[in-house]
N, C-alpha and C positions, 0 to 999 in steps of 0.2 A: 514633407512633414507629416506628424502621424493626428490621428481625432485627439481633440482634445478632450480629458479624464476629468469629470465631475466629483472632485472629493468633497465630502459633506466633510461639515467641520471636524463632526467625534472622530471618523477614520483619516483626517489631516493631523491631530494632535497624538493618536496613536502612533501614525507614519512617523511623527518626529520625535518622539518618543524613541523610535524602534531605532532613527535614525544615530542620538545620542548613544543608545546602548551598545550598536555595533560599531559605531564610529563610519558609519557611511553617509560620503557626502552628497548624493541626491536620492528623492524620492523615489526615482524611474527604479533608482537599485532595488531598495528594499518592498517596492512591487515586484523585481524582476525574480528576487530571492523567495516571494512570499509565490509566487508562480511557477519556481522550481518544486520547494516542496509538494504544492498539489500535483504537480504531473507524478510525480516520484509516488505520492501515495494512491492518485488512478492507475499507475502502472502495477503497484503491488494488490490492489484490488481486483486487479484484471487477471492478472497470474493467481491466485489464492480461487479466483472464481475454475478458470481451467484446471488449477490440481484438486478441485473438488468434482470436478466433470471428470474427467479422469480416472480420479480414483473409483468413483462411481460406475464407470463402465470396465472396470477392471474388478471389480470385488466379488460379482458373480463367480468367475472363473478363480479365483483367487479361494475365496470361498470352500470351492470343490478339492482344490489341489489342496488346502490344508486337512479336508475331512481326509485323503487319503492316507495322509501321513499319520492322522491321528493314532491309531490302533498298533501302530508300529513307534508310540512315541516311547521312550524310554523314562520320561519325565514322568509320565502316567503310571502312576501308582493298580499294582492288578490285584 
């Protein structure tokens, strides 16, 4: 058997609450649900943090290789 979960009243009347609205019949679920989406939005906070590292260490060089093309851009009004 697992610890037993300490719910304060206010977050037992919201749990059942939740539970009415989605038609789910125990509490464990609509913990289980409410524990899906925080992994889900650590896992999108984690990826957004590496494509900011990322881009970061790619913009130097990146940087350089658009100055080259500049001068040769067609777009560029002379």
């Amino acid at each position: 058997m697992g610890i037993p979960l300490m719910i304060q009243e206010d977050d037992n009347k919201r749990i059942e609450h939740l539970k009415k609205d989605f038609a789910i019949h125990k509490k464990i679920d609509v913990i289980r649900a409410g524990l899906a989406l925080l992994e889900k939005e650590a896992e999108r906070i984690k990826r957004v943090k590496r494509w900011k590292h990322a881009a970061k260490l790619v913009s130097k060089s990146s940087a350089e290789v658009n100055k080259e093309f500049q001068p040769h851009s067609r777009l560029k009004s002379s």
